[in-house]
N, C-alpha and C positions, 0 to 999 in steps of 0.2 A: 883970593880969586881962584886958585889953582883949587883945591878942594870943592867946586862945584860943577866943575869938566863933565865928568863921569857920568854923573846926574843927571846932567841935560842930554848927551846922549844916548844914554838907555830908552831916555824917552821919547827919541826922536825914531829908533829903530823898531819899538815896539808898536809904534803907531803905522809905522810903513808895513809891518808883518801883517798883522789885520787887515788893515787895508787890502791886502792880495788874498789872503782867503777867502776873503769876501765875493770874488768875481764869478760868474758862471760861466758854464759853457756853454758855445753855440750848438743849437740840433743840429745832429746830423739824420736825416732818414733814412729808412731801409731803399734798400733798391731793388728792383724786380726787373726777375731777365724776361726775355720776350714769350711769349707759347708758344707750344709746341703739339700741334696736333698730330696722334699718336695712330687714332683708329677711326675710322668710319662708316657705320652703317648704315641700313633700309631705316632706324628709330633709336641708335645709340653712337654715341662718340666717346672716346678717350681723348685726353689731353694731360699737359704736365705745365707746370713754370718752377720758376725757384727765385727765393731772397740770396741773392748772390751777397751783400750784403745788410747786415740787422740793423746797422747805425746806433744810434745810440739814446732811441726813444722807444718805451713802453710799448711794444705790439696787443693789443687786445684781442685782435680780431684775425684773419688772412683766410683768402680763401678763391671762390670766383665768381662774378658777374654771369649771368645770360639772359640774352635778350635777342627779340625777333626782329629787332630796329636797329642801323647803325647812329642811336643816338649816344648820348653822353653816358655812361654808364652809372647804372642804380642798384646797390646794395638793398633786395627787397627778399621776400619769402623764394624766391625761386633762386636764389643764389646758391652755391656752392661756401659752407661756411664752416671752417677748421677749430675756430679757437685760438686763443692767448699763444705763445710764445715767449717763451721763459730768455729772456736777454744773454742769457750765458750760454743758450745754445748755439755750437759753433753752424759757421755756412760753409759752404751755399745749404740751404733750407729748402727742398723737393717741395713742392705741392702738386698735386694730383686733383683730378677731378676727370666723373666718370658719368654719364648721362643716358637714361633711356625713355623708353613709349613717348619719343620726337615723333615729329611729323614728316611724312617723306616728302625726299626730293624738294627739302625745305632750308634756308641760308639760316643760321644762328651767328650769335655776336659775344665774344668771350673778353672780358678783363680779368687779368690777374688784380687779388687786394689783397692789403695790408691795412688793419684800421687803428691808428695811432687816436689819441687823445686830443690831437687838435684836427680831426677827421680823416678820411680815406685817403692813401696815396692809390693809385691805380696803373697799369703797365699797360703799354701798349696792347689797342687791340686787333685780335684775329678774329677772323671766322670761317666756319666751312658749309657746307652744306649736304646733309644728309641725302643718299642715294635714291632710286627710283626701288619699288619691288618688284623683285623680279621670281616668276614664274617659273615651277620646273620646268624642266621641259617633256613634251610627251610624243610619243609615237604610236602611231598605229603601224603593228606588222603586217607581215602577210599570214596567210590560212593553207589547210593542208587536209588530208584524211577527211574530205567532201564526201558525205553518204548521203541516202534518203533523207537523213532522221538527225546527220550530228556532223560538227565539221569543228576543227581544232582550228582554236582563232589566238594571235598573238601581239605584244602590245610589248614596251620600252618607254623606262625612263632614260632621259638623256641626259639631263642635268640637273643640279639640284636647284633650289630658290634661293631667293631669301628666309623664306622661313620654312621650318620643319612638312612633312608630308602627314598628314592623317590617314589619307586614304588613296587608293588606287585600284585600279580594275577595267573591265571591260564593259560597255554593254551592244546589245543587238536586237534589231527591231524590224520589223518585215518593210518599214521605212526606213529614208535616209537622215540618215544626223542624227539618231535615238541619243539619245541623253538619261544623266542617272535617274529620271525620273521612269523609265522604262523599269518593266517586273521582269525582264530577261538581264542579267548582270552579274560579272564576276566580280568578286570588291576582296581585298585587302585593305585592314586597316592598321596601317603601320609604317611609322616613318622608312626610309630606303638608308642602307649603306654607302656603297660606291656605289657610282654610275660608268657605263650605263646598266638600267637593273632591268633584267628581262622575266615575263611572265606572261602566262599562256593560261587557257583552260579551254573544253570541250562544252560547248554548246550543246543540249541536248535539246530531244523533243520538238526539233523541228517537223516546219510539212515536206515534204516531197515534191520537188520539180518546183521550190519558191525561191524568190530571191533573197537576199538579207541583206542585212548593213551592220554594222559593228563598229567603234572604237574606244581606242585606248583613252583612260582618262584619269587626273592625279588632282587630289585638292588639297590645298595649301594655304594657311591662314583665310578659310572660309570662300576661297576661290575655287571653285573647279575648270579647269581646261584640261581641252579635248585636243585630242591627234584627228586627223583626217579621216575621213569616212573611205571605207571599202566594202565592195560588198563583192558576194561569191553565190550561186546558186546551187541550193540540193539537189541532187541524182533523184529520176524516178523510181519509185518502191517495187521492187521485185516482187512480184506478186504471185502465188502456187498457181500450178495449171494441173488441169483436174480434166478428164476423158468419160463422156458420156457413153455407158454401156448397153449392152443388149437390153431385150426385155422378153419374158414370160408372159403371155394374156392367158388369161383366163375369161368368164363372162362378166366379172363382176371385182378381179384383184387380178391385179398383173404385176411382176415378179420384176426389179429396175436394179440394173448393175450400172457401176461406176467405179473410175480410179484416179486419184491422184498419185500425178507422174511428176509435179515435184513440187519444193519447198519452198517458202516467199522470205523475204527481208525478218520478218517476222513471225512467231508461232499461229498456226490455224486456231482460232477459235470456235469455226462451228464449220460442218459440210453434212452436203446431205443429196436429193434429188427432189425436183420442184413436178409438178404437173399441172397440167390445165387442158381444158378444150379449145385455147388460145391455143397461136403460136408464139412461142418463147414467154413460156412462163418463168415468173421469178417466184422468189421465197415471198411474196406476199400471197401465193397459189397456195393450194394443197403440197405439202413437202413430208416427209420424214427428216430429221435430222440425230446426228451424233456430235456431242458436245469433248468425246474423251482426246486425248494431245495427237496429235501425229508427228512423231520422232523419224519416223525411217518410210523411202517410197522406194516403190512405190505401193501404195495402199488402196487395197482392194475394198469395195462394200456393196452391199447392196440393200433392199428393203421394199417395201409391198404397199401397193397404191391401194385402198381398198375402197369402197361402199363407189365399186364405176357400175356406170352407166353400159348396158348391153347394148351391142352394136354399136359401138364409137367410136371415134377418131379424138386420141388425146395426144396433145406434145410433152416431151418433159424432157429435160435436161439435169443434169449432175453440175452442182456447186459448190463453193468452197470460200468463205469468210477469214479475212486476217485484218485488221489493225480496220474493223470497219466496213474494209470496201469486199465486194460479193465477185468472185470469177465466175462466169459459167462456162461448163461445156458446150458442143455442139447442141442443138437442139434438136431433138427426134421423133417419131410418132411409133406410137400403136393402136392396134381398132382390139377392142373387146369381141368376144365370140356372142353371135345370138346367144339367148339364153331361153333353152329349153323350158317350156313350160308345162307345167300337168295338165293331159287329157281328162274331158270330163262329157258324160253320155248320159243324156234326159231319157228316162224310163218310160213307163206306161203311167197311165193316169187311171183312178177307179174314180169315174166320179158317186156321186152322194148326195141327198138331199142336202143342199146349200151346203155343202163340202166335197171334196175332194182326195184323195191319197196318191200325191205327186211322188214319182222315184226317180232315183238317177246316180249314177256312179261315177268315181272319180278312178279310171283306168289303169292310166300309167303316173309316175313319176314327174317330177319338173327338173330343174336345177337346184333347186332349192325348198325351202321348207313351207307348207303349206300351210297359210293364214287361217285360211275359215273356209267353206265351201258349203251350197244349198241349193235352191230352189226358186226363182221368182215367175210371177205371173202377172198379169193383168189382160183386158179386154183387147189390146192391142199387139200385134207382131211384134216380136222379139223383144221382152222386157228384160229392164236389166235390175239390177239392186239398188237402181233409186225407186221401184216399185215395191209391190206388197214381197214380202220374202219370209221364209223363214230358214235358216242358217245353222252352221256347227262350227263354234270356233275348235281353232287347235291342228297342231300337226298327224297328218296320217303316214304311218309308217309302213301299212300295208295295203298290198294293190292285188285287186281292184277293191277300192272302197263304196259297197251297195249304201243307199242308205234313201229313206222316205220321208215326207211330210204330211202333215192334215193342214191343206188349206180351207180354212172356214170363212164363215158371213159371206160366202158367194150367193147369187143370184139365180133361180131358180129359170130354167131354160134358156141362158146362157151360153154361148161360147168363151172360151178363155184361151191364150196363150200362155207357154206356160216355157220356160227354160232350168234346168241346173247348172251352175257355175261352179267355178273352185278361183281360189283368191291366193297368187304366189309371189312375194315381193309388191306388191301392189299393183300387180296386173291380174286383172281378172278373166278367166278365160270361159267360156260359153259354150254350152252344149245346142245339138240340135234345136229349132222351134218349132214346138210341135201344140196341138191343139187337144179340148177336151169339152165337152157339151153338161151342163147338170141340167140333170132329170127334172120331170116337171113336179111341182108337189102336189101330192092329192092329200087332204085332209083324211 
């Protein structure tokens, strides 16, 4: 009996050793700490969790949840998704996750996960809610250096947005509240530094004596806002003044002074002196004008009315053009002197069978140069040159000028009247009327 002891248990111990290796262990799961929201913006969030601990099951997965509902949480395409985790690595285990182009001023719903092989464990959830956007801010300044023509306008950013600046500038509009769709505008296009960021520019090319409107304005993620409207009125345009001068007559050109005594807002483009037989002529009258600069007054000129009218009463004044508009001078008058005309003296008459040999001389001088000069006639008192004539064109330079005609196909015992004329500027002037008989005819 005693030699089978040992035997029996060997085999009693070997059986219990197996036995215990054979058991397994209970899961333990990982464990996840709560989140932790990190940052939050107008369309992005930060956040964090951590595996404080791994436990002692196969991690495949970890990562995060989001959702626009506080329902049960679902591992889908919009999750936040890490990847496996290797068992050996020590904890706590960071998870991060980091979110943008959200929706503003909008709640989101966040789980932490871990996805083990008999499905997702999940953490406690949070959620935050993405902010409102917010707008730079903008200012309309004040204005300064008001002229005719140009006035210095100023504008301020005060804050920044939410998102970046594109653009900024002014604009100004002869109405209120102009907007960038106006073609008068100063624009920067460039995001801003610090605030507040100040910026000015000079309006040019305004009218004179108008009012404006102007503001500041900044756009921002495809918004623009405006600062408050202000508006400032231009100064009236200083305009040269210009002194209507004497004048020189003659019978036919008279001789017109003028000065400009001083300078306008602007360079002179044109001056000159106007006339007419009106009172207060303008440059759509008879003028002369001078187009060259006038730098320094005061400026003398003058210049010559010609092809007048004898015996007349004419006004004229001295004028001056800048940026458009016409100043005149006083307005004044002068009369033309009569104008002399050539004497002219009907001669004797031979009469003729059925002709005649009319004479007659041109005396003295005119004013001017003589057209044509001759002879008319017919059966009645005092003919003029809508009757039979015969004529000399051309100027006569020496005096007295004799000179005759053959008036033919007259009428045989007839009387006739009979005149010589001379023709000076278009006035024709007439000699005596005098008479002459043709003989009778005898075959």
């Amino acid at each position: 009996m005693k030699c089978f002891i040992p035997t029996i248990l060997t085999a009693i111990f070997t059986v219990g050793f197996f036995s215990a290796c054979e058991e397994t262990l209970d899961p333990i799961p990982p464990t996840l700490s709560n989140i932790s929201i990190t940052a939050v913006g107008v369309n992005t969030a930060n956040f964090s969790s951590a595996i404080s601990k791994s436990g002692n099951q196969e991690i495949l997965d970890h990562g995060f949840t989001v959702s626009l509902s506080d329902g049960a949480p679902v591992i889908d395409d919009k999750s936040i998704k890490r990847g496996a985790i290797d068992m050996a690595t020590p904890t706590p285990i960071a998870i991060t996750g980091a979110l943008s182009n959200l929706q503003t001023a909008t709640e989101y719903y966040l789980h932490a996960f871990v996805m083990l092989k008999s499905g997702p464990i999940f953490s406690e959830g949070a959620k935050f809610k993405t902010s409102n956007v917010q707008q730079p801010g903008i200012r309309t300044d004040g204005f300064d250096a008001v002229t005719y023509n140009s006035a210095q306008i100023r504008g301020s950013i005060t804050a920044k947005g939410s998102y970046p600046v594109s653009e900024y500038g002014i604009v100004w509009s002869g109405t209120d509240n102009p907007t960038t769709e106006s073609s008068s505008k100063y624009t920067l296009k460039s995001d801003v530094g610090n605030v507040p960021a100040f910026f000015s520019t000079e309006a040019r090319g305004l009218s004179p004596n108008t009012t404006y409107h102007y503001r500041a304005y900044v756009i921002s993620n495809g918004v623009t806002s405006y600062g408050a409207d202000v508006s400032f009125r231009t100064s009236d345009e200083a305009q040269p003044k210009v002194q209507t001068g004497d004048a020189k007559v003659g019978t036919r050109v008279a001789s017109l002074f003028a000065q400009i005594t001083a300078l306008g807002s602007s360079p002179i483009t044109q001056y000159g002196i106007c006339w007419s037989t009106l009172p207060n002529p303008t440059v759509a009258s008879n003028k002369f004008v001078y187009n060259d600069a006038v730098n320094q007054v005061p400026k003398s000129y003058f210049g010559e009315a010609l092809n007048l009218a004898p015996s007349t009463t004419y006004y004229y004044r001295a004028f001056v053009t800048m940026n458009g508009v016409t100043t005149y001078g006083d307005s004044r008058t002068f009369r033309t002197a009569i104008e002399r005309q050539p004497t002219v003296v009907t001669g004797d008459a031979n009469p003729r069978d059925y002709s005649a040999v009319l004479s007659g001389s041109v005396t003295a001088a005119g004013d001017a140069a003589v057209s044509q000069y001759g002879i008319c006639w017919s059966l009645t008192a005092n003919p003029t040159t809508s009757n039979s004539k015969l004529l000399f064109n051309g100027n006569i330079t020496s005096f007295p000028k004799n000179f005759q005609v053959n008036a033919t196909n007259l009428s045989d015992e007839t009387s006739y009247n009979y005149r010589a004329y001379v023709i000076m500027n278009g006035v024709t002037t007439y000699g005596a009327n005098r008479t002459f008989r043709t003989p009778k005819h005898i075959n």
